[in-house]
C-alpha positions as CSV (number, residue, x, y, z in Angstrom):
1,X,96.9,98.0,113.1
2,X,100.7,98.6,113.2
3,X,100.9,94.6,112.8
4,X,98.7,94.4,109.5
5,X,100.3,97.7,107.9
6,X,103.8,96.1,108.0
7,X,102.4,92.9,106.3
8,X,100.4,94.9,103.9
9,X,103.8,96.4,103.2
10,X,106.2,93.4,103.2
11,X,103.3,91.6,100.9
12,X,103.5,94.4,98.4
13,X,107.7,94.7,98.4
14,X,107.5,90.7,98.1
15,X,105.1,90.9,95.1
16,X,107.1,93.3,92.9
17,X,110.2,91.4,93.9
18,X,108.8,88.9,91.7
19,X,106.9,90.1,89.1
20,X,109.8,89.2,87.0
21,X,111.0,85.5,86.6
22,X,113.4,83.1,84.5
23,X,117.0,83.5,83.9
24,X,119.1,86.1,85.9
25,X,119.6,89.1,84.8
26,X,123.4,88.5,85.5
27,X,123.5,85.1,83.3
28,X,120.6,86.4,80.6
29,X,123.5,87.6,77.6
30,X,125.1,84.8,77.8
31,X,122.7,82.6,78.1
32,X,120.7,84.2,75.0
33,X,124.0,83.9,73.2
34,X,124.4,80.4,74.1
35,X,120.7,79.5,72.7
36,X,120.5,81.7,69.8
37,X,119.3,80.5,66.5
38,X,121.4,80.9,63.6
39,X,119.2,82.9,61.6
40,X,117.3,85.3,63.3
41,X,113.7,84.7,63.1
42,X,112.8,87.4,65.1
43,X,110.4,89.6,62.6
44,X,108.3,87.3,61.8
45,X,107.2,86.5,65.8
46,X,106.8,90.4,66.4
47,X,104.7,91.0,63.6
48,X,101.8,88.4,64.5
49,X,102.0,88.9,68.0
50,X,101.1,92.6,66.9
51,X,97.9,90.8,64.4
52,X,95.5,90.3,67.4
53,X,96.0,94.3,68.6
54,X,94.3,95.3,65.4
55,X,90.9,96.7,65.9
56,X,89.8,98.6,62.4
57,X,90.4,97.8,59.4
58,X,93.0,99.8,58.4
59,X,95.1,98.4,61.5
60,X,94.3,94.7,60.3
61,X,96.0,95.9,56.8
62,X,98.9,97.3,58.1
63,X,99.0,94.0,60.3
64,X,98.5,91.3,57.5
65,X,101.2,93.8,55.4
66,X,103.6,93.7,58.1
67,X,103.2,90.0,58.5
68,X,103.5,89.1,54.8
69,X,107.3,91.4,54.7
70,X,108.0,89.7,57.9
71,X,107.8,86.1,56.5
72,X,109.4,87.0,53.1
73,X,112.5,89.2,55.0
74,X,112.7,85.4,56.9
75,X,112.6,83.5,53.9
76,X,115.5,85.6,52.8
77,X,117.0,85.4,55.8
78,X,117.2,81.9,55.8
79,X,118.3,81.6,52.1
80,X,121.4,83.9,52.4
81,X,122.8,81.6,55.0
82,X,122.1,78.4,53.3
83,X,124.5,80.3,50.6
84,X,126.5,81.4,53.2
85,X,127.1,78.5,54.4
86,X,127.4,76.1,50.9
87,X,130.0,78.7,50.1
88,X,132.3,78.6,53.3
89,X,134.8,75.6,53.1
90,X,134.3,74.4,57.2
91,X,136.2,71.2,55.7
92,X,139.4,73.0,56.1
93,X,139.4,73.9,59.8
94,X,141.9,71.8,61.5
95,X,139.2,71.7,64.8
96,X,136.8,70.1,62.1
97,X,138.8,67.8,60.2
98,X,138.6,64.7,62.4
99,X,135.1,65.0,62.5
100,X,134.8,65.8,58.5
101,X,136.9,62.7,57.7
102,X,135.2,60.5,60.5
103,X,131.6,61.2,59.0
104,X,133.1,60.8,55.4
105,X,134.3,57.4,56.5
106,X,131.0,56.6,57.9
107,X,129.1,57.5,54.5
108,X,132.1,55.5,52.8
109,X,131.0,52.6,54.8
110,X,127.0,53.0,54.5
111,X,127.2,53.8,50.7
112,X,128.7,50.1,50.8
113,X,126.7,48.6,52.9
114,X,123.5,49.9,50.7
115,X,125.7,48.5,47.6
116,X,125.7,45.0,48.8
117,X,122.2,45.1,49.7
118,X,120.8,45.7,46.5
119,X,123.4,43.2,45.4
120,X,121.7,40.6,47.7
121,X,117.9,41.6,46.4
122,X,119.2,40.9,43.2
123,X,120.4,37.6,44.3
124,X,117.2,36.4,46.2
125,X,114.7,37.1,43.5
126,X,116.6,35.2,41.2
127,X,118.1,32.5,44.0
128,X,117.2,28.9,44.5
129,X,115.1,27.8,47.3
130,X,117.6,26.1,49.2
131,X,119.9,29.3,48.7
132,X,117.0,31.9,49.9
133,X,117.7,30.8,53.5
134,X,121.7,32.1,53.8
135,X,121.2,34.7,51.5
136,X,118.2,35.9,54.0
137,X,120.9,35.6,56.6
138,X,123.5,37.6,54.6
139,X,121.3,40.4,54.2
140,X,120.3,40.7,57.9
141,X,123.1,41.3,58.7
142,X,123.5,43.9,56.2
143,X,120.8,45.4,57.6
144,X,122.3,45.5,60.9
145,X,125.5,47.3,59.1
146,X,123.2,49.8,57.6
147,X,121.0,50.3,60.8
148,X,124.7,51.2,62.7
149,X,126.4,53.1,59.8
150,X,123.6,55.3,59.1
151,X,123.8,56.0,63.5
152,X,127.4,56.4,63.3
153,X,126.7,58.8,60.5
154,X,124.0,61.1,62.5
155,X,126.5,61.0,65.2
156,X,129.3,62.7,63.4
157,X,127.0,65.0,61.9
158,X,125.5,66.5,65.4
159,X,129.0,66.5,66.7
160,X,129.7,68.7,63.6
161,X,126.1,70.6,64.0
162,X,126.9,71.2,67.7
163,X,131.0,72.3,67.2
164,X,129.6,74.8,64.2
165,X,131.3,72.8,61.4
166,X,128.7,71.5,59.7
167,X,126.4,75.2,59.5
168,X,124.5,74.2,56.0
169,X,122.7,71.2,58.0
170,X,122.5,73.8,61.1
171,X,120.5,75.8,59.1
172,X,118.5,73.5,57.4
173,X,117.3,72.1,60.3
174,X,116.1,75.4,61.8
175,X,114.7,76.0,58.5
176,X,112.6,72.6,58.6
177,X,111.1,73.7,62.3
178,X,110.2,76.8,61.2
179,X,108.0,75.9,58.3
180,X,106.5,73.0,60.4
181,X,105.6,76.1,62.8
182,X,103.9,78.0,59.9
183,X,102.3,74.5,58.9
184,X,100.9,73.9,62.3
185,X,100.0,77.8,62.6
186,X,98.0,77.8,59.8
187,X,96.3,74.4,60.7
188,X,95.1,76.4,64.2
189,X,94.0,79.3,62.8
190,X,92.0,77.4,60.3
191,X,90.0,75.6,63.4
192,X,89.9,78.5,65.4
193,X,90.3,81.6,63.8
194,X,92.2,84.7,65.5
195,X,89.3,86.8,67.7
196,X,90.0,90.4,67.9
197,X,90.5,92.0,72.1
198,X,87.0,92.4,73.4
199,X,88.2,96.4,73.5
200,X,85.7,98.9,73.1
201,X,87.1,102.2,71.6
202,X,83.6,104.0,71.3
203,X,82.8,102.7,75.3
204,X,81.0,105.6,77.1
205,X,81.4,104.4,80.9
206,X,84.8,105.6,82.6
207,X,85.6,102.4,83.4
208,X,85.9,100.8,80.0
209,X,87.6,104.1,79.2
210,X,90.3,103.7,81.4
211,X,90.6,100.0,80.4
212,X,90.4,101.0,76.7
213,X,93.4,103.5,77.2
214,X,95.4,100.7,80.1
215,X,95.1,98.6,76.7
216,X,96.1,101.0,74.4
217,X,99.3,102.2,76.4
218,X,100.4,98.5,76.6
219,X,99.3,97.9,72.9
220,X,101.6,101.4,72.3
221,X,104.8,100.0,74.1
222,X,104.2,96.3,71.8
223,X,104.4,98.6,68.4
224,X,107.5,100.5,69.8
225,X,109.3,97.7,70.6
226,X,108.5,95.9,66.8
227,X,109.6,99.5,65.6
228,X,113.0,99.6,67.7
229,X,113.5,95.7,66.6
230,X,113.1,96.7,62.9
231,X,114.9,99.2,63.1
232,X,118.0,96.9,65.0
233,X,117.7,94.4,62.3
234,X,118.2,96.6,59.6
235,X,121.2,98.6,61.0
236,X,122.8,95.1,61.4
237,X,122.1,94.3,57.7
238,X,123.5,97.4,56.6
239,X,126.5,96.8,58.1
240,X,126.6,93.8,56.9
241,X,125.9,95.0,53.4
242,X,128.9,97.5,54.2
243,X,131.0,95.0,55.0
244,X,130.6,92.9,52.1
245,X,130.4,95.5,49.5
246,X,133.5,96.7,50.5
247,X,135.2,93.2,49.7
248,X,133.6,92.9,46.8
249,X,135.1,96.6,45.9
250,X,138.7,95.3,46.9
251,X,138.3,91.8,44.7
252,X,136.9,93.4,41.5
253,X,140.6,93.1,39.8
254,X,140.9,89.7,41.0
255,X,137.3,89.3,39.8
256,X,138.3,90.8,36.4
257,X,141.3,88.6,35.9
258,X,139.2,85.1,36.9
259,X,136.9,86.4,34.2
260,X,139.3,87.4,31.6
261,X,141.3,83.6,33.0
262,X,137.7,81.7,32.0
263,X,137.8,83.1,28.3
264,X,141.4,82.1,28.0
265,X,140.2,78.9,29.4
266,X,137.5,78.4,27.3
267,X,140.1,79.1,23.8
268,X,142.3,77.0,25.4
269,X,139.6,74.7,25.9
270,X,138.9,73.6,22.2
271,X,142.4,73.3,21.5
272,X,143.1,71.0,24.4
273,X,145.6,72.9,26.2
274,X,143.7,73.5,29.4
275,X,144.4,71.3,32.7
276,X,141.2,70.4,35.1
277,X,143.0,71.6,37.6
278,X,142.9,75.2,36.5
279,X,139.1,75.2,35.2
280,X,138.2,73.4,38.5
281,X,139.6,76.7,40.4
282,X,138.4,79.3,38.1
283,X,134.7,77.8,38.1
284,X,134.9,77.7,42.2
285,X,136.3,81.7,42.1
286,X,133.5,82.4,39.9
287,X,130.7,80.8,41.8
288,X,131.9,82.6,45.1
289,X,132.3,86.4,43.1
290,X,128.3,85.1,41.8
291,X,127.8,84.0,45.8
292,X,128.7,87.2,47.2
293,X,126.6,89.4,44.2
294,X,123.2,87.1,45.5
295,X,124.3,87.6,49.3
296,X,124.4,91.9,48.2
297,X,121.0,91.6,46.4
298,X,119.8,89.0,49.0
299,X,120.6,92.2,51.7
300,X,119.2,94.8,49.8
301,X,116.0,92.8,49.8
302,X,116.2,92.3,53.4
303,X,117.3,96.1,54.7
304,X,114.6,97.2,52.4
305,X,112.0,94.9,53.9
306,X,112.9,96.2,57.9
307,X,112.1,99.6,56.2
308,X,109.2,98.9,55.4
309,X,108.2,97.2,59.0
310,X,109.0,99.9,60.6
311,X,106.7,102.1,58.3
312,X,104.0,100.1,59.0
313,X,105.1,99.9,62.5
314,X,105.1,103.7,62.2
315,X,102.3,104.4,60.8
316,X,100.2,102.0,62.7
317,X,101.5,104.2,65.6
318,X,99.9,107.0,64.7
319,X,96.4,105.4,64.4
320,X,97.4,104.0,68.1
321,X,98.4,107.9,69.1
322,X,95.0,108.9,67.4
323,X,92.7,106.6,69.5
324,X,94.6,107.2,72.7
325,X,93.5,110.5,72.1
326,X,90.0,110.0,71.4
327,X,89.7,107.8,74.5
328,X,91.4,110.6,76.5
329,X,88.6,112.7,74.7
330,X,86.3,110.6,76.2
331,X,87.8,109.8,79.6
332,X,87.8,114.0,79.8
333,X,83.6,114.3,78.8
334,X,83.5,111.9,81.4
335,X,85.1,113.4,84.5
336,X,83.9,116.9,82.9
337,X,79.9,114.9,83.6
338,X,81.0,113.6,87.1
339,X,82.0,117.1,88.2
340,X,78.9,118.7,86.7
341,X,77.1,115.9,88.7
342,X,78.9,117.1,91.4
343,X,78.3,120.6,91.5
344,X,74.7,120.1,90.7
345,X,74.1,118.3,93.8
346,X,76.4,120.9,95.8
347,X,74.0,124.2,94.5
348,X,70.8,122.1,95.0
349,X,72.1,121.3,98.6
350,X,72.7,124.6,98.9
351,X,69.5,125.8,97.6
352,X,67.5,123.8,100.3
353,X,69.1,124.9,102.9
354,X,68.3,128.3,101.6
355,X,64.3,127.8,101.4
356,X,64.2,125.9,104.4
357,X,66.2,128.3,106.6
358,X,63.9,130.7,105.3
359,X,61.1,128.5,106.2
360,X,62.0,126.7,109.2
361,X,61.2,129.3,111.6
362,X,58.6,127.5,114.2
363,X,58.5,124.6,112.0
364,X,60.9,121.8,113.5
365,X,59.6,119.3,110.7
366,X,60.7,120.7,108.3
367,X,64.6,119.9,109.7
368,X,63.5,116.6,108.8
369,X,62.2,116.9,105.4
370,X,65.4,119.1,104.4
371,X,67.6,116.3,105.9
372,X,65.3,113.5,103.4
373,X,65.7,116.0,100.6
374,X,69.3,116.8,100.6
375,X,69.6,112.8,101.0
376,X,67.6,111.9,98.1
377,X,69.8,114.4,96.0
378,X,73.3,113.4,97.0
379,X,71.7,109.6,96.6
380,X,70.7,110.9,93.5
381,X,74.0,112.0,92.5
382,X,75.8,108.9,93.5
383,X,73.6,107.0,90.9
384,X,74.3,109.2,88.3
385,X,78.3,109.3,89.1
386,X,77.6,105.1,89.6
387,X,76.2,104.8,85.7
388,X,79.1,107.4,84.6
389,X,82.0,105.4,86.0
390,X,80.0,101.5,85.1
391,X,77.7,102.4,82.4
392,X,74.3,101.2,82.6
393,X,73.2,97.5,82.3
394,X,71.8,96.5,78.9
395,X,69.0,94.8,81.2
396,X,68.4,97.8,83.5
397,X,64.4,97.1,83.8
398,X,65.0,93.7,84.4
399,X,68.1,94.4,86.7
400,X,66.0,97.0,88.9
401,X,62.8,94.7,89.2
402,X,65.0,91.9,90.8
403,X,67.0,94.2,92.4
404,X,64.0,95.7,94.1
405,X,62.0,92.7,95.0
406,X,65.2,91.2,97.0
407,X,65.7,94.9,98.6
408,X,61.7,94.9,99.5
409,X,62.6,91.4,101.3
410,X,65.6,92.4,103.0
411,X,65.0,95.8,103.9
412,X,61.3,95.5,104.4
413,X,61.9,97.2,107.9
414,X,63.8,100.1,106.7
415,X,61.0,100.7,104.2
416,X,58.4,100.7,106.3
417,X,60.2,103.1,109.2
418,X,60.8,105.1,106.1
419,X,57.8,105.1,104.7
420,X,56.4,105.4,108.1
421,X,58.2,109.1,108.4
422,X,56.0,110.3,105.9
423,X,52.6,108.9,107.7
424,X,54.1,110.5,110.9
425,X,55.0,114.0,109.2
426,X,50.9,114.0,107.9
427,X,47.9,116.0,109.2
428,X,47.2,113.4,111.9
429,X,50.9,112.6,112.7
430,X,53.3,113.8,115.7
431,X,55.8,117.0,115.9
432,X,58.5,117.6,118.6
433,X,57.5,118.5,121.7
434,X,53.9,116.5,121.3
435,X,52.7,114.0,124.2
436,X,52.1,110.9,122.9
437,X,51.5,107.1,123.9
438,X,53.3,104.4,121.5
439,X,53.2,101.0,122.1
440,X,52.3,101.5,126.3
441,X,55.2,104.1,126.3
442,X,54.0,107.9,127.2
443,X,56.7,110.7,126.9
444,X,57.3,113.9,124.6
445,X,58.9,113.6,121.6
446,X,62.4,115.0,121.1
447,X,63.3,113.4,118.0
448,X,61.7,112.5,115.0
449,X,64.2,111.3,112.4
450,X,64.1,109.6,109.2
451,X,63.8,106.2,110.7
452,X,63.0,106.0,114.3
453,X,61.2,108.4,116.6
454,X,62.7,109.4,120.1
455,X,60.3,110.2,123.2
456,X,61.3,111.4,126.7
457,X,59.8,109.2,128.8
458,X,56.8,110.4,131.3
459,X,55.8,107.5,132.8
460,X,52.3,105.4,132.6
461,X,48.8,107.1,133.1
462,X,48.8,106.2,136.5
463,X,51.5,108.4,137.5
464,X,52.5,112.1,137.6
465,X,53.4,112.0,134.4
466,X,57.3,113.8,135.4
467,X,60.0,112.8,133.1
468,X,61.8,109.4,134.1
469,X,65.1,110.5,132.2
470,X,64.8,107.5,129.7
471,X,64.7,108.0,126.0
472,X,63.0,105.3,124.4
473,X,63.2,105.1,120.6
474,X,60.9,103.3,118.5
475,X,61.5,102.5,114.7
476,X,58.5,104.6,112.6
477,X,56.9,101.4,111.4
478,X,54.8,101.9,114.1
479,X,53.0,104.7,112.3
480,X,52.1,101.8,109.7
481,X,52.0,98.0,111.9
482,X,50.8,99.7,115.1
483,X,49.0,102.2,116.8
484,X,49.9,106.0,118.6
485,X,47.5,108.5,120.5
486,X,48.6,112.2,120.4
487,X,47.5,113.9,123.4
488,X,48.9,117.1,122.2
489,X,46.3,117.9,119.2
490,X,43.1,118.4,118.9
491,X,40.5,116.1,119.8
492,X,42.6,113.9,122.2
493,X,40.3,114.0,125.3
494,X,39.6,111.3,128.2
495,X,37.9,110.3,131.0
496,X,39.6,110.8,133.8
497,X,39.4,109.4,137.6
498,X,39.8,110.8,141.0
499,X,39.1,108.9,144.3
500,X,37.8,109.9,147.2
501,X,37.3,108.1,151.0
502,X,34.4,109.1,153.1
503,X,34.5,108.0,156.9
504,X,31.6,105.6,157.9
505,X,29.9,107.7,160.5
506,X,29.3,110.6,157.5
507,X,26.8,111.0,155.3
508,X,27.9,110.8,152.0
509,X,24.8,112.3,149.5
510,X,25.2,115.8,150.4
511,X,29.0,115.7,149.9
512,X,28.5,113.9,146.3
513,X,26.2,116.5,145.2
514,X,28.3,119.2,146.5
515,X,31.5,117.2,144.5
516,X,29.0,117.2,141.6
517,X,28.7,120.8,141.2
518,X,32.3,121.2,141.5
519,X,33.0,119.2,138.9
520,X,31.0,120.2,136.7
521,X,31.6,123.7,137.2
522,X,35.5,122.9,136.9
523,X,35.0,120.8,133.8
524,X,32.3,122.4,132.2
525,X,34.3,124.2,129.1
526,X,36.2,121.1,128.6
527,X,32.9,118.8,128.0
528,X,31.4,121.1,125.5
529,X,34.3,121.3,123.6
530,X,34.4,117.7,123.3
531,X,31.1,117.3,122.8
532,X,31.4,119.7,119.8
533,X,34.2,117.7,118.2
534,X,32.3,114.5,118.6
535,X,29.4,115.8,117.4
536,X,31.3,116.7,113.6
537,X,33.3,113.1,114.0
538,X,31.6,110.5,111.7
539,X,29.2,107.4,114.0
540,X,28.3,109.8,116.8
541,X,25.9,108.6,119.2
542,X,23.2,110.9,120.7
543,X,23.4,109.1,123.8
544,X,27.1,110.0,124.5
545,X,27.5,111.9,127.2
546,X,29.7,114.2,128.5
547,X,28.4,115.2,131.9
548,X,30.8,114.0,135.1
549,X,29.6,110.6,136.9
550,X,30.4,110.2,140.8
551,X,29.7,106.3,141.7
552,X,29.9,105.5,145.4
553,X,31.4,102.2,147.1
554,X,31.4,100.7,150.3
555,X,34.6,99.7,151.7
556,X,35.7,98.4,155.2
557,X,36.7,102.1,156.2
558,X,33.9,103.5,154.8
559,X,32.6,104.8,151.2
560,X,35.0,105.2,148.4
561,X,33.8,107.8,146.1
562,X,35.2,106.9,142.2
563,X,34.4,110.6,140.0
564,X,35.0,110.6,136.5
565,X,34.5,113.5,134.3
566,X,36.3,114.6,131.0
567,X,39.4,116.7,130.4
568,X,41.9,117.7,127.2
569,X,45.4,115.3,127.8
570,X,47.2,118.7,127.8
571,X,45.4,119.6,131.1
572,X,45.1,116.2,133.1
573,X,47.4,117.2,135.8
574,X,46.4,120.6,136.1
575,X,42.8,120.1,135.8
576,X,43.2,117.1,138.4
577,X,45.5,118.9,140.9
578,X,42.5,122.0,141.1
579,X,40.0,119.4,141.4
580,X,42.0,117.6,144.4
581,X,42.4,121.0,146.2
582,X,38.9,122.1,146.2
583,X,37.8,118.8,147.1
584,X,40.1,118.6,150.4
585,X,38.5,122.3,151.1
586,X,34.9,120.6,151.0
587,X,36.0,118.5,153.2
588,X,38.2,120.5,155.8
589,X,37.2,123.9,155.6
590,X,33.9,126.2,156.2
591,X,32.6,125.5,152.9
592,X,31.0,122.2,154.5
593,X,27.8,121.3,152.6
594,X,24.9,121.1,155.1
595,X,22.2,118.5,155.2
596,X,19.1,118.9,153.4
597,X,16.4,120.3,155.0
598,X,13.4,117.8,155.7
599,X,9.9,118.9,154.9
């Protein structure tokens, strides 16, 4: 036992050891950091992972509403650092200029290649047949130079993707996956659409309670966590927005002046005095003072988009707070019906007790029938605690016929020692303390239970009928497959046998007749007492008779006298043991019978 608790233990330490897997906890930062996306996509995820937790339809609003701001704060999301990006000038980063001016070179060289191909095109449709043949050959090998510029080109721009220089394709790309997710999305849920959780808020067994409010809890913690996100996101944007309103605050003279610079420019420009120089740098001030305006609105949109998420998120947390308590409601009428069940069964225990205490005085069988009533009540009361806690099955009729045909097969001996109690506990059955025969086995009953029946055992017919000190116990299908004689009631009379030797040299006749008297005298208010009950019993025979029968039978010592005569079971060995000692006083003492006198 000690053995199996300690791997019961080591089993359960194991198991919550690794409940959680994947990247250690010591490595997870900077692994996350490592395989973060550029723009953070993270709304959009939450909010339909949250769409299949809607039940009613007001949750199913709040979850298409929070899914629709998630995809549009994304969408914006994704557009402010495309602008972002087309605004910075990565080009002039030392780190990133061999890389700029190697894939520069490389476009150089494709954008010639692709020249001199269409140059060649041109040639061949218009060439000579006996010229087609080189200039078929020229132009493979053209293709060959575009095939390996256009690689060399894709090279230098991952090397600039994976170094950070070239952020615009970056973010282009991420962009590209992301709506061939939403593509692919919407191709699934057209197929198969989105099921709601098999969930039952209104469920009135315990058990789907409990499972109701398990899934609640969890669905509780889900909302939270959207909630906190949103709320994250947007404090991020907001300092963000901060940041950037603040240098927009410190260039609004240097704004001013490239504004006031672009009217001079455009008086100077009809006269001819302005350089390209100078309206090449006031155009590119001006389109970053317009980037950075777009960028503000472009976070307004967004901060304003997390507050609404986590008002949705909010509110659909209180509808989640409502049902948990209405389950709790539930989960409460519940427990409230299990201990009414219980306390129902307690009283009505108590109750029989009460009448049968009352009642039981003399009445051993009654013990019994309390102990089958209090049974059938707390049986009763586990049923009823059983279809609180489970529910009961939409086919209950045809769930209890099949139920009780296989229990008929498998229990048919329980049933019928059960059943058998009852036959036993009737007008013609056996108490405690009554003699009885079943199946060959004589002895007094001690016991008689709701299944078997327990006699002390007495021994067959043939013998004094003193206790053995065996208790034999028979199941009470007897009462019903087999047979029982109660020697202890009324009615239950036999015939009953004594033997007696007479030496050969004596004359028996006067000694039977003298044996005849005796017995009948001796038996006399047992016969017509029998007689009287068989006489009311149904079939009885007018030539029945009750009256004692001595048969005589020579034997090599002599003549063996058999004598039969009636007597109650109750008074066998009593009635026989008299019987005996007048018998041995015939034949030994002064009451001698003399012979009959001959005429």
């Amino acid at each position: 036992m000690a053995a199996l608790s300690a791997l019961i233990i080591l089993v359960g330490v194991s198991y919550f050891a690794t409940r959680e897997t994947g990247v250690p906890r010591a490595h997870s930062k900077r692994a996350a950091a490592a395989q973060a996306p550029i723009v953070d996509e993270r709304p959009l995820p939450a909010a339909r992972a949250l769409a299949p937790l809607a039940l009613t339809p007001e949750e199913q609003r709040f979850a298409e509403e929070a899914t629709r701001i998630a995809d549009h704060e994304v969408d914006l999301a994704f557009a402010d650092a495309l602008r972002q990006a087309a605004a910075q000038r990565p080009a002039d980063d030392p780190k990133n200029h061999d890389l700029y001016l190697k894939m520069q070179t490389a476009q150089v060289a494709l954008l010639d290649v692709l020249s001199r191909i269409e140059q060649l095109k041109a040639k061949l449709a218009v060439a000579k047949p006996t010229e087609k043949d080189a200039l078929q050959d020229q132009k493979d090998l053209l293709d060959a130079e575009q095939a390996l510029d256009e690689d060399e080109v894709e090279d230098a721009q991952q090397e600039l993707i994976r170094t950070g220089g070239d952020q615009q394709t970056a973010i282009q790309r991420q962009r590209d996956q992301h709506e061939a997710g939403e593509h692919e999305l919407e191709q699934r849920q057209a197929q198969a659409p989105a099921t709601t959780p098999a969930i039952n808020l209104n469920a009135g067994n315990l058990a789907d309670q409990v499972r109701a409010g398990i899934w609640l809890r969890d669905k509780q913690r889900q909302l939270e966590a959207a909630r906190a996100q949103a709320e994250d996101i947007g404090n991020n944007l907001a300092q963000q927005h901060q940041s950037l309103q603040s240098r927009v605050h410190e260039q609004k003279s240097q704004r001013d002046d490239t504004k006031q610079r672009a009217v001079d420019l455009r008086t100077g420009a009809a006269a001819g005095k302005v350089s390209k120089a100078d309206t090449s740098s006031t155009v590119n001030s001006l389109k970053r003072y317009s980037s950075d305006q777009k960028l503000l609105s472009g976070l307004d949109k967004r901060i304003q988009d997390e507050l609404e998420l986590r008002q949705i998120y909010g509110n659909w947390l209180d509808v989640t707070a409502s049902q948990q308590r209405a389950i709790l409601h539930r989960m409460l009428r519940s427990l409230l019906w299990i201990l009414l069940v219980a306390v129902l069964v307690y009283c009505g225990s108590l109750m029989v007790n009460h009448f049968y205490t009352q009642a039981m005085a003399g009445k051993k069988d009654l013990l019994t029938l309390r102990g089958v009533i209090r049974f059938t009540l707390q049986a009763l009361g586990v049923l009823a605690v059983a279809f609180i806690v489970l529910g009961v099955p939409n086919q209950m009729p045809t769930i209890l016929g099949l139920a009780g045909a296989g229990l008929t097969v498998a229990l048919k001996d329980f049933i019928v020692g059960f059943f058998g109690w009852f036959v036993l506990m009737g007008r013609n059955g056996i108490r405690v303390g009554d003699w009885v025969e079943i199946n060959g086995v004589v002895g007094e009953v001690i016991e008689i239970g709701l299944l078997r029946t327990v006699l002390l055992e007495t021994g067959n017919w043939t013998d004094t009928g003193h206790p053995t000190g065996r208790k034999v116990a028979f199941v009470n299908s007897f009462a019903i497959e087999g047979h029982y004689f109660n020697f202890s009631t009324a009615g239950q009379w036999l015939w009953d046998e004594l033997q007696v030797e007479v030496s050969q040299g004596e004359n028996p006749y006067p000694l039977v007749e003298a044996i005849q008297r005796l017995v009948e005298e001796e038996t006399r208010a047992s016969a017509q007492q029998a007689e009287q009950e068989w006489k009311k019993s149904a079939g009885y025979r007018q030539s029945l008779t009750v009256s004692p029968a001595i048969h005589l039978r020579p034997t090599g010592a002599g003549i063996e006298m058999q004598i039969r005569y009636i007597t109650s079971a109750s008074e066998r060995f009593a009635t026989q043991a008299k019987l005996y000692e007048k018998i041995v006083g015939l034949l030994h003492g002064g009451s001698k019978p003399q012979p009959a006198q001959q005429s």
